[in-house]
Backbone bond lengths (Angstrom), bond angles and torsions (degrees), N, CA, C in turn:
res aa  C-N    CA-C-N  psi(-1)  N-CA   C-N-CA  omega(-1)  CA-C   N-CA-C  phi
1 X - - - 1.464 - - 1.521 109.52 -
2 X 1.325 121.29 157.11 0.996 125.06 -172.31 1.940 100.84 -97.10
3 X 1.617 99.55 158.02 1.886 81.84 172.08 1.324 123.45 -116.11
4 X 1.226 113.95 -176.77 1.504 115.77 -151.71 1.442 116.23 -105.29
5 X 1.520 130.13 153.05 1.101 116.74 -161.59 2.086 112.59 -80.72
6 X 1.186 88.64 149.31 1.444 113.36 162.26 1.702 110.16 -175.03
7 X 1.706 95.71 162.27 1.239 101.87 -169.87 1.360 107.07 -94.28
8 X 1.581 88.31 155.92 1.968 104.50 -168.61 1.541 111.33 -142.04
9 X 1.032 107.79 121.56 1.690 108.40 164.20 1.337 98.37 -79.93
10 X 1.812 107.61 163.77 1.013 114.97 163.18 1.800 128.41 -124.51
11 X 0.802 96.30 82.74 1.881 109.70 -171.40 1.640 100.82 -87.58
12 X 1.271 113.67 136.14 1.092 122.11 -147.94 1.988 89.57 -143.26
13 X 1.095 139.87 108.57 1.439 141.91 159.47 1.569 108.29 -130.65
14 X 1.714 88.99 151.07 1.135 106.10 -178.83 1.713 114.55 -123.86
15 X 1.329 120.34 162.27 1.479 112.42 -164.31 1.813 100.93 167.58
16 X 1.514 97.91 139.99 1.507 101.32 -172.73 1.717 115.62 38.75
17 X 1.201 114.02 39.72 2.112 99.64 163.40 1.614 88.39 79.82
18 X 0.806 121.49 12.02 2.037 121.23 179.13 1.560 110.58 -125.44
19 X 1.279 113.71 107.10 1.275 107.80 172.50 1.722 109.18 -87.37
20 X 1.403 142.48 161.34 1.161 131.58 -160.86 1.734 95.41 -159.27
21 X 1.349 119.04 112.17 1.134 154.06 -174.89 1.491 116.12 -108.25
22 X 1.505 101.54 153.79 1.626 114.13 151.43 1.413 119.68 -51.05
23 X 1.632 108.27 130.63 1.322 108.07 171.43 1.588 114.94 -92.34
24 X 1.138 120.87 131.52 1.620 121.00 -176.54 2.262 112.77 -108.19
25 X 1.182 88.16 -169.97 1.657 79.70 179.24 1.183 112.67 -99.84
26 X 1.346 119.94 11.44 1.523 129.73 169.13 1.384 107.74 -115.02
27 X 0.958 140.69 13.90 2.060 140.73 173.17 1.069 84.65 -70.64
28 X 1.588 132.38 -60.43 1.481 101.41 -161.76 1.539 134.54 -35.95
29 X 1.715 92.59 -53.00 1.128 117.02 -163.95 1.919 117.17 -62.42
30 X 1.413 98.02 -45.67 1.477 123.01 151.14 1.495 114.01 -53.36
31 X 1.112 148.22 -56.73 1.366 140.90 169.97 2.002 109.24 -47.60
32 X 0.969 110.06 -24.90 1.503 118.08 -176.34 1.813 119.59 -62.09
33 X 2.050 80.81 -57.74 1.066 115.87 -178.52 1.904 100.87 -57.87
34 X 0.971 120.40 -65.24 1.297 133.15 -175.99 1.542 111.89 -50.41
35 X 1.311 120.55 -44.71 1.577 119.38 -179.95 1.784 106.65 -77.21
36 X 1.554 115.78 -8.68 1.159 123.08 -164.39 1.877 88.23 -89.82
37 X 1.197 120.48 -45.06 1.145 116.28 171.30 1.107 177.60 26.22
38 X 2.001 69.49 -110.90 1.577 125.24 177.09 1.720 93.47 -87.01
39 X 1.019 123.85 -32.16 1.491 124.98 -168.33 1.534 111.50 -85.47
40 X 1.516 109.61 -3.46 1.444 120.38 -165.47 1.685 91.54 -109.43
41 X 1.410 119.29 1.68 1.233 114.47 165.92 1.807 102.91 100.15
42 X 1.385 103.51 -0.95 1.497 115.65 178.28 1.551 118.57 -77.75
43 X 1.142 122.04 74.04 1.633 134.97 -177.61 1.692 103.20 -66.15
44 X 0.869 95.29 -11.59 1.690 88.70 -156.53 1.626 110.10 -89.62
45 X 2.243 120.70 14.64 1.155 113.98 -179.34 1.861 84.66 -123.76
46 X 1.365 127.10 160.39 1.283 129.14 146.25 1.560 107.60 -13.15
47 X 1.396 113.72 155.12 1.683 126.41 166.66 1.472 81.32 -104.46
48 X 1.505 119.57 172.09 1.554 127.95 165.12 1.704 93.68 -131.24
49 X 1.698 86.49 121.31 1.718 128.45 177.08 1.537 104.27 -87.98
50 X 0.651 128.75 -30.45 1.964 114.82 -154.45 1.482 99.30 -161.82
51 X 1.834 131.12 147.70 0.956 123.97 160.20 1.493 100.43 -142.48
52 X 1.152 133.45 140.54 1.702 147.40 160.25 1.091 106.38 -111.22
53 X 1.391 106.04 163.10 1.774 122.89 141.85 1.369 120.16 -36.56
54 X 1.351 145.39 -35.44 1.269 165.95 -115.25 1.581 109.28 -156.35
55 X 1.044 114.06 -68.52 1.776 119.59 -165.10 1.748 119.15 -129.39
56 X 0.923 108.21 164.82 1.970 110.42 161.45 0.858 94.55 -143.05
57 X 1.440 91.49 163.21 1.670 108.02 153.65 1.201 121.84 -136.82
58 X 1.417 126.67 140.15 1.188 126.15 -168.10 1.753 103.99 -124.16
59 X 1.431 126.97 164.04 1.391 131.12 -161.53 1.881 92.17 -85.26
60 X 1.638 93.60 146.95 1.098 84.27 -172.56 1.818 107.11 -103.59
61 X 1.513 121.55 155.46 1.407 126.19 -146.87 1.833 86.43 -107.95
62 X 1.435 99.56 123.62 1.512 123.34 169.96 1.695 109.88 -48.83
63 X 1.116 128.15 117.35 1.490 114.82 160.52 1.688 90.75 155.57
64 X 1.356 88.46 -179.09 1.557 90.85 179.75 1.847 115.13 -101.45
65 X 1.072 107.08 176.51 1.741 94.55 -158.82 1.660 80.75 -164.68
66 X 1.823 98.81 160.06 1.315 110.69 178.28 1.470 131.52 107.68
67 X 1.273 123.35 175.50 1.298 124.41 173.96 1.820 118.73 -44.76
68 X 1.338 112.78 -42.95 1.514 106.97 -159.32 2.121 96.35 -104.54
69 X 1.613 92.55 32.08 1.396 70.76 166.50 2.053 103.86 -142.79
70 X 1.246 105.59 36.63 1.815 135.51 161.43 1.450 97.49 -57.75
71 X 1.263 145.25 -43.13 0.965 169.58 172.39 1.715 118.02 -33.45
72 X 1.756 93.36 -43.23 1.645 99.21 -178.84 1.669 84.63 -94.42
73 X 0.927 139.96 -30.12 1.523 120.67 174.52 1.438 132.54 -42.45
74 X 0.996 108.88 -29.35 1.755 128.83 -156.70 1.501 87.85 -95.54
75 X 1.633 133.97 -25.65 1.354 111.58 165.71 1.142 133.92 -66.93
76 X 1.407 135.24 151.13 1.701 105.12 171.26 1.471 116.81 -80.32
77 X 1.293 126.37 -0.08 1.546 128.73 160.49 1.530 105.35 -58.10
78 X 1.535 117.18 -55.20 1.228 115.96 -176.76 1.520 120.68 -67.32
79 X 1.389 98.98 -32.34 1.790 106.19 -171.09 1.537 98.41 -70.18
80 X 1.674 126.66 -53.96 1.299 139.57 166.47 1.776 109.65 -23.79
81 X 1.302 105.32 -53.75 1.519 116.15 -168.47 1.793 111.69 -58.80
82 X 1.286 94.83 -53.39 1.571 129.91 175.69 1.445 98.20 -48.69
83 X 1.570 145.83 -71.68 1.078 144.01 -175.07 1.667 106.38 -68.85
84 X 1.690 127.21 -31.74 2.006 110.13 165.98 1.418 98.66 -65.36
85 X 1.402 137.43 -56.92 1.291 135.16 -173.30 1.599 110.89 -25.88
86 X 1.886 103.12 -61.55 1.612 103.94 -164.53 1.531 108.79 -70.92
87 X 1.095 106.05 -18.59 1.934 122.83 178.06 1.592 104.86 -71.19
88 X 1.371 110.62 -54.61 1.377 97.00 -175.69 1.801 128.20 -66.64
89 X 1.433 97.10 -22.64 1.778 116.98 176.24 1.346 91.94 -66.18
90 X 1.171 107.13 -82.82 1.723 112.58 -175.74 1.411 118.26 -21.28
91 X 1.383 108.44 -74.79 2.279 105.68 169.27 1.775 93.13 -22.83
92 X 1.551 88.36 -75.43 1.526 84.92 -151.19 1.202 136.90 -35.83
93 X 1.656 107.85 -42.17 1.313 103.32 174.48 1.959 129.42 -73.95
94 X 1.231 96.73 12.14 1.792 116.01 -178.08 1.760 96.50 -46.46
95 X 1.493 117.38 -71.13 1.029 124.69 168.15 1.670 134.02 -25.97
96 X 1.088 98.59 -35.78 1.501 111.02 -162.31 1.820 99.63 -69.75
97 X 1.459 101.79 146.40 0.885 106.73 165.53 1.909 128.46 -131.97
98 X 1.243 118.41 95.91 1.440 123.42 -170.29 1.388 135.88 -20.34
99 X 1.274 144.46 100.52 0.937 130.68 -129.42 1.569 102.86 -91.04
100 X 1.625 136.32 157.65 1.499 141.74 -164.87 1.875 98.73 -49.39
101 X 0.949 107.50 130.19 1.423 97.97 178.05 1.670 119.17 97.32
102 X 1.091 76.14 -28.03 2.114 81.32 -165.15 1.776 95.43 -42.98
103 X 2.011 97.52 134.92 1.262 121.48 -171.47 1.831 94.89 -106.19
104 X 1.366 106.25 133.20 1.516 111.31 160.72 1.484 127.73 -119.77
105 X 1.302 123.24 122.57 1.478 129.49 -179.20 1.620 108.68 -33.05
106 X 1.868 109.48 -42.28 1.616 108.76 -160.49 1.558 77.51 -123.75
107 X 1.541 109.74 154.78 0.920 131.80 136.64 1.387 116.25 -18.35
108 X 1.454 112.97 127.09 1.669 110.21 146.50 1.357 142.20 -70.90
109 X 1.019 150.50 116.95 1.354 146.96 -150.79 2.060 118.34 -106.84
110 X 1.206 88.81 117.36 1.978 65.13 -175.78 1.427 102.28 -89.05
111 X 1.334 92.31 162.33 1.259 144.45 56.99 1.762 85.73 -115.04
112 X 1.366 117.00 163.78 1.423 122.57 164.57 1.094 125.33 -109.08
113 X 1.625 110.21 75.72 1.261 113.23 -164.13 1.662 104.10 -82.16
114 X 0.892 102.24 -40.46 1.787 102.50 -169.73 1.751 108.66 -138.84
115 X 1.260 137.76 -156.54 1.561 158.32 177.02 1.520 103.86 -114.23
116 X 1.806 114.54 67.80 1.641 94.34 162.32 1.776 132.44 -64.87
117 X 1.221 112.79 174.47 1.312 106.18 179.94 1.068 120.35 -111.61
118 X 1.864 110.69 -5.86 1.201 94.20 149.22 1.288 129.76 108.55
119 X 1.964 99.74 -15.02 1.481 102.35 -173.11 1.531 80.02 174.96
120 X 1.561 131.43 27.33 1.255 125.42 176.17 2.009 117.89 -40.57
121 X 1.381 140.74 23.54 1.123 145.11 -155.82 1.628 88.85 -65.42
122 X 1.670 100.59 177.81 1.559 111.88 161.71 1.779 109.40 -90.75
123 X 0.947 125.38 49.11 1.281 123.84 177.67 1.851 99.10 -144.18
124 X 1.152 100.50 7.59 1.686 101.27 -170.13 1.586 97.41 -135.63
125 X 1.549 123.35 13.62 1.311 141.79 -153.29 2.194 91.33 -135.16
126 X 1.636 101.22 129.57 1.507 128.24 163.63 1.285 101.76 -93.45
127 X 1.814 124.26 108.48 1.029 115.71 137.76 1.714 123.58 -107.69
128 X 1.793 92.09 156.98 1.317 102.16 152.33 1.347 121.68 -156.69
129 X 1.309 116.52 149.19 1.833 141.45 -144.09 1.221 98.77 52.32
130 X 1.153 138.82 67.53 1.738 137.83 -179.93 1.711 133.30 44.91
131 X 1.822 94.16 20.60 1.616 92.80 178.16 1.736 82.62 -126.29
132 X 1.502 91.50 150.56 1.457 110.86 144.23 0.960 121.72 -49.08
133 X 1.510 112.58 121.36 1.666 127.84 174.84 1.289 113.00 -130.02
134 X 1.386 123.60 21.98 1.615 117.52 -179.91 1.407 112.11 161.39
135 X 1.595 109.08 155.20 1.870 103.86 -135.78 1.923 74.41 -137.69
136 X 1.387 123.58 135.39 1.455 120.26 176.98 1.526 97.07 -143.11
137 X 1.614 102.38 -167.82 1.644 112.87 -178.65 1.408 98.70 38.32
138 X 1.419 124.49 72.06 1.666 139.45 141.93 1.481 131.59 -93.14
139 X 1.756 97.32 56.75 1.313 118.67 -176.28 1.638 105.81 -93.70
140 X 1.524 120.09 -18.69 1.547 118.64 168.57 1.329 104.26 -98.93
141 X 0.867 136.14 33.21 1.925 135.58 -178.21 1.737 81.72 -67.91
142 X 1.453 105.08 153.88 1.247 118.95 148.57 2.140 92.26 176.39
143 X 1.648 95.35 171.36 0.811 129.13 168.73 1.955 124.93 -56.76
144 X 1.611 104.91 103.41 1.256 96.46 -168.76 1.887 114.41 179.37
145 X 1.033 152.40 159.04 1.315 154.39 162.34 1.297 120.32 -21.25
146 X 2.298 100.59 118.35 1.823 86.26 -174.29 1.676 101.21 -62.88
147 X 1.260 151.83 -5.59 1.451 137.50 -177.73 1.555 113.90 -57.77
148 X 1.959 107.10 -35.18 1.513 106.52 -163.42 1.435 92.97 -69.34
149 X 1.505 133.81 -47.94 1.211 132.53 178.75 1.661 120.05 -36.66
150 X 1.395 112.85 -53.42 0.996 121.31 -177.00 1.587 117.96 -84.92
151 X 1.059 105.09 -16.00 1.383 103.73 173.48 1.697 123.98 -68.21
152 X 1.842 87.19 -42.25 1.496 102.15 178.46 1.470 112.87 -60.13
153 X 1.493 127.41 -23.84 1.561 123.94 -142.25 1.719 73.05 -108.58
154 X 1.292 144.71 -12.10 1.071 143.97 -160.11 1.796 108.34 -106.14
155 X 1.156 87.34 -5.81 1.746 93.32 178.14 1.492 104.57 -87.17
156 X 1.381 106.04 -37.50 1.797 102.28 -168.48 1.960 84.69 -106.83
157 X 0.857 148.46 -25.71 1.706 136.86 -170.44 1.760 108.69 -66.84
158 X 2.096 89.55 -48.85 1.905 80.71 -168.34 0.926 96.77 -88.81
159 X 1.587 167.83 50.10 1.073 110.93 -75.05 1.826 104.19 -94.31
160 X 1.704 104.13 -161.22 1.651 88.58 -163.92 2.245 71.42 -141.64
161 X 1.216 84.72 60.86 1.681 99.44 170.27 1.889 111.96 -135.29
162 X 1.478 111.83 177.29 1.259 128.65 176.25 1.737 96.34 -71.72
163 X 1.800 113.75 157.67 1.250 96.08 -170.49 1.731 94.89 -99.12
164 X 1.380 118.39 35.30 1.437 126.59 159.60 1.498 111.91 -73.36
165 X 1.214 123.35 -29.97 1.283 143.05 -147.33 1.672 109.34 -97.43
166 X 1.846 96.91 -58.33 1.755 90.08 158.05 1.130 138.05 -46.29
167 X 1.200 117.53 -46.61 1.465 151.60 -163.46 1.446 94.50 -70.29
168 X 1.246 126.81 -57.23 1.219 113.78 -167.51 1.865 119.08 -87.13
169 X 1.409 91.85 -37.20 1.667 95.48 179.70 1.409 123.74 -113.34
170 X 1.680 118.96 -9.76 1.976 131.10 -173.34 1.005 83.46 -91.99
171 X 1.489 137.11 -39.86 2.099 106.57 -167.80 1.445 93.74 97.65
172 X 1.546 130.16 20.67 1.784 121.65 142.76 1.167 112.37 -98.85
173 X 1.858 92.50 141.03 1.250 114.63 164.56 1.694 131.50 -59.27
174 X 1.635 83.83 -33.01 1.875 90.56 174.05 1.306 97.61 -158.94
175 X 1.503 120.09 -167.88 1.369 123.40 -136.92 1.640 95.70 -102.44
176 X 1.646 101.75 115.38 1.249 113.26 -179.40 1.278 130.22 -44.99
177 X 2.032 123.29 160.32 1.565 99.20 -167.36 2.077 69.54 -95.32
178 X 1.197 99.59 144.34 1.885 91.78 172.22 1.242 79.39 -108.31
179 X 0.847 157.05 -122.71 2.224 146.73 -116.08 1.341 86.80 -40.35
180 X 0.845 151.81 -55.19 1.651 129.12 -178.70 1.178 106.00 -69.81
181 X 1.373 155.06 -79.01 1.199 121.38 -175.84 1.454 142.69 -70.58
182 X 1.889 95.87 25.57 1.840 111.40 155.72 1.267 94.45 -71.78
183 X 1.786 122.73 -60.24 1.004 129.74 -173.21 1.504 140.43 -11.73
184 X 1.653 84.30 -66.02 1.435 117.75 174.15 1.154 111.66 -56.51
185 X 1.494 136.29 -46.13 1.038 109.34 -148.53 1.423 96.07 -125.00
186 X 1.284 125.81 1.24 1.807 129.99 152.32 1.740 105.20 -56.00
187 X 1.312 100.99 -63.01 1.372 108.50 -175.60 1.805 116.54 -52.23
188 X 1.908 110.61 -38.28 1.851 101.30 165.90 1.085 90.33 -69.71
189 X 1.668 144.91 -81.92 1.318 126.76 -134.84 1.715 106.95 -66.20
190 X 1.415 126.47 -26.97 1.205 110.58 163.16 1.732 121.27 118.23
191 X 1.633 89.30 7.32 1.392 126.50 159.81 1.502 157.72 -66.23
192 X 1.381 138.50 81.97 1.694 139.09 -168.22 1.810 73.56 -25.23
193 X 1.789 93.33 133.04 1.409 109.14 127.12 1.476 132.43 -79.19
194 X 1.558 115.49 -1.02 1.656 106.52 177.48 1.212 114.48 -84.89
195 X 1.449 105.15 120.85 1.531 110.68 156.33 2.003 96.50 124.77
196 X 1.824 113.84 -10.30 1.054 116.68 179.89 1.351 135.15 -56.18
197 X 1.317 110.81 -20.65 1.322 109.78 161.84 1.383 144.95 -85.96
198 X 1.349 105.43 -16.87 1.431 143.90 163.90 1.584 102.50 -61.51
199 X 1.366 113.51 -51.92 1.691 119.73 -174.67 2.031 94.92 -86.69
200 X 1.192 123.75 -16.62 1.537 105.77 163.26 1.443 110.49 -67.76
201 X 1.152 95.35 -42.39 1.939 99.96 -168.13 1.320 97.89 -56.82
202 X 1.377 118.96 -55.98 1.808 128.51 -178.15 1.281 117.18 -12.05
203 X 1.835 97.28 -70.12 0.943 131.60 167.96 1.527 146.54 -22.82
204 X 1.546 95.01 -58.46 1.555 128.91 173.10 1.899 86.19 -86.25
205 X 0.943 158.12 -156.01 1.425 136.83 -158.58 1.222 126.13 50.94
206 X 1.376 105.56 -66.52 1.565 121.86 -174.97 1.166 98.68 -72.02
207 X 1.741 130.16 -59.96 1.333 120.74 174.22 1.905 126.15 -31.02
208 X 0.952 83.88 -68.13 1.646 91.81 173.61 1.810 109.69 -43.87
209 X 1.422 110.87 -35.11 1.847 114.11 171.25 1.738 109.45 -61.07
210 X 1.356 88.96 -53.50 1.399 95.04 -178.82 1.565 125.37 -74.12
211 X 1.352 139.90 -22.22 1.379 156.80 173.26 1.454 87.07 -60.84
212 X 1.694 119.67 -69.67 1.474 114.23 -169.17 1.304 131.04 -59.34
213 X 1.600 105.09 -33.32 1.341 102.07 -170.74 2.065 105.98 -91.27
214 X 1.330 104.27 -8.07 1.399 90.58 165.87 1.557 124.11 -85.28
215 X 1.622 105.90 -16.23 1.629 105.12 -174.09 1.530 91.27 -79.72
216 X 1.469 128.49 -48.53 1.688 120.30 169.00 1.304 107.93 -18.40
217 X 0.855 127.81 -62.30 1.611 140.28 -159.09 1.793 125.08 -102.78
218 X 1.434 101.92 17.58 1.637 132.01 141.85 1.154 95.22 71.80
219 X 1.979 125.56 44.42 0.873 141.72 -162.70 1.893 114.29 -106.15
220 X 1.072 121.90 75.54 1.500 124.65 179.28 1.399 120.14 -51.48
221 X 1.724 114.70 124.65 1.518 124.23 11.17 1.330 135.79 -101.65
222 X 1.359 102.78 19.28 1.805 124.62 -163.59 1.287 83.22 -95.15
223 X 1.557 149.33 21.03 1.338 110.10 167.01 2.291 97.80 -103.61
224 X 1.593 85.01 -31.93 1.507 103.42 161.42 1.363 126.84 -49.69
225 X 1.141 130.50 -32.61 1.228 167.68 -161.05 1.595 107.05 -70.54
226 X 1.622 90.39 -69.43 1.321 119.30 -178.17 1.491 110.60 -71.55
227 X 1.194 118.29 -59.01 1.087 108.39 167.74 2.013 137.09 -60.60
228 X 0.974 113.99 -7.76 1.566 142.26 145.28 1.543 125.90 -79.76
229 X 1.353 88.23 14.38 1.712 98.00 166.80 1.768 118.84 57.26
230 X 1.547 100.51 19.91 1.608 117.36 171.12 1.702 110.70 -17.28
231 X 1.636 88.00 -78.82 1.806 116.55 -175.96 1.816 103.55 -28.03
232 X 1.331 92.73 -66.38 1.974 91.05 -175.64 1.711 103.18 -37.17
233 X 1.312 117.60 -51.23 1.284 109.01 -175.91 1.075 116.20 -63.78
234 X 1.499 127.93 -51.13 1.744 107.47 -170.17 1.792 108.37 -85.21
235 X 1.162 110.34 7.10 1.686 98.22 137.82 1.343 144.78 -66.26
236 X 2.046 91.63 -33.63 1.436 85.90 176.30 1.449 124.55 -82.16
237 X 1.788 106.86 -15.73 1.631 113.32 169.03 1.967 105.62 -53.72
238 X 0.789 92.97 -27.85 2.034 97.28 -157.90 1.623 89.88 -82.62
239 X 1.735 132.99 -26.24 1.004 128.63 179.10 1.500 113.16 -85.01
240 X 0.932 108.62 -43.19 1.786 126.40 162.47 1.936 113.73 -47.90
241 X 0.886 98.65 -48.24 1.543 115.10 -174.48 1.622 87.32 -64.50
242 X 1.504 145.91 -69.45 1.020 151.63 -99.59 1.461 94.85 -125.69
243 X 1.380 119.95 -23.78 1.768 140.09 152.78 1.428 110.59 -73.14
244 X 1.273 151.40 -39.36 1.033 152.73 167.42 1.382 126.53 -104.59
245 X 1.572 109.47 32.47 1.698 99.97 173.05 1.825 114.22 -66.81
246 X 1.133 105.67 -17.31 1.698 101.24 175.65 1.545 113.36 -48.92
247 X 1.339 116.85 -25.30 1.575 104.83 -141.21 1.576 86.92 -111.10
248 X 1.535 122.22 12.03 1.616 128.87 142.12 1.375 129.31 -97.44
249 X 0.842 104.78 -14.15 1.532 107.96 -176.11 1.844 117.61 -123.26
């Protein structure tokens, strides 16, 4: 089932190896997913420590994280790393089985091949020595096609922006080859590139569904978002994308 609206801040602290979050009406379901995992030998997402009405907490993942580390992406060591990472989550969750009830923030999408997360970006990515080592904020996990996964991590990796945009915030020196680094990283995770750009655009679509319908529902930071005139922008990515499909394929 999908869950229902109410409003949520999102305060986010960290302290003692425990990061401590908003609790939503899907953590449960996500805490499941995550211990299912971790037990599959998958270290590389949060364990889940604590659950309330109110907050969780989940263990917090060693490495560096954030704005100034876009940088290890733009390598193909790093981009390489980034596509075993989303491969190895993906197996894992094959096994899993959803528990009666289980609530999801997004829609599920078929085919149901695996548990995406939903928002695999490099800002939701632990590195260290310049590879991805750990995948967090699995508040859009749900049930659905390894492509949507990969499609999404393929919007910001090859990237599917102006090459103003690398330059200033991915950590290139000059204007990326992107169909080669679709290439790259279909070919580690183990993926047809046909039809990948078509499923980025998809993708970016759905975003814009999902941005709106969580700020509707007083959902932080998409209600902020929205009100900062977010939406105009990821139209113009989806218009941009849809002007430059040559320079993927």
């Amino acid at each position: 089932m999908l869950w229902s609206n109410e409003s949520v801040s999102r305060t986010v602290g960290i302290s003692d190896g425990r990061v401590r979050r908003p609790a939503h009406p899907w953590t449960a379901t996500v805490h499941e997913l995550l211990r299912h995992l971790r037990a599959s030998g998958v270290h590389e997402v949060p364990a889940p420590m604590a659950l309330t009405a109110e907050y969780e907490e989940v263990s917090f993942l060693a490495g560096a994280a954030g704005p100034s580390c876009w940088p290890f992406q733009a390598t193909e060591t790093g981009l390489r790393s980034a596509a075993r990472l989303l491969r190895r989550i993906h197996d894992a969750s094959l096994g899993w089985e959803p528990p009666v009830g289980a609530v999801w923030a997004v829609s599920p999408l078929q085919p149901f091949e695996v548990i995406c997360h939903g928002g695999p970006g490099p800002w939701n990515m632990v590195w260290r020595e310049g590879e991805a080592a750990g995948l967090f904020d699995w508040d859009f996990c749900h049930p659905g096609p390894r492509q949507e996964d990969v499609a999404y991590a393929l919007e910001y990796l090859a990237p599917f922006r102006s090459d103003e945009v690398p330059a200033r915030w991915h950590g290139f020196g000059q204007s990326p080859d992107r169909a080669g680094r679709v290439k790259v990283f279909c070919d580690e995770y183990g993926i047809e590139t046909a039809g990948m750009t078509d499923a980025v655009i998809a993708v970016q679509r759905r975003d814009v569904d999902r941005v709106r319908t969580l700020a509707l529902a007083g959902i932080e930071p998409q209600l902020s978002w929205v009100n900062d005139g977010y939406l105009d922008e990821l139209w113009a990515r989806i218009a941009w994308s849809e002007d430059h499909r040559h320079l993927f394929e």
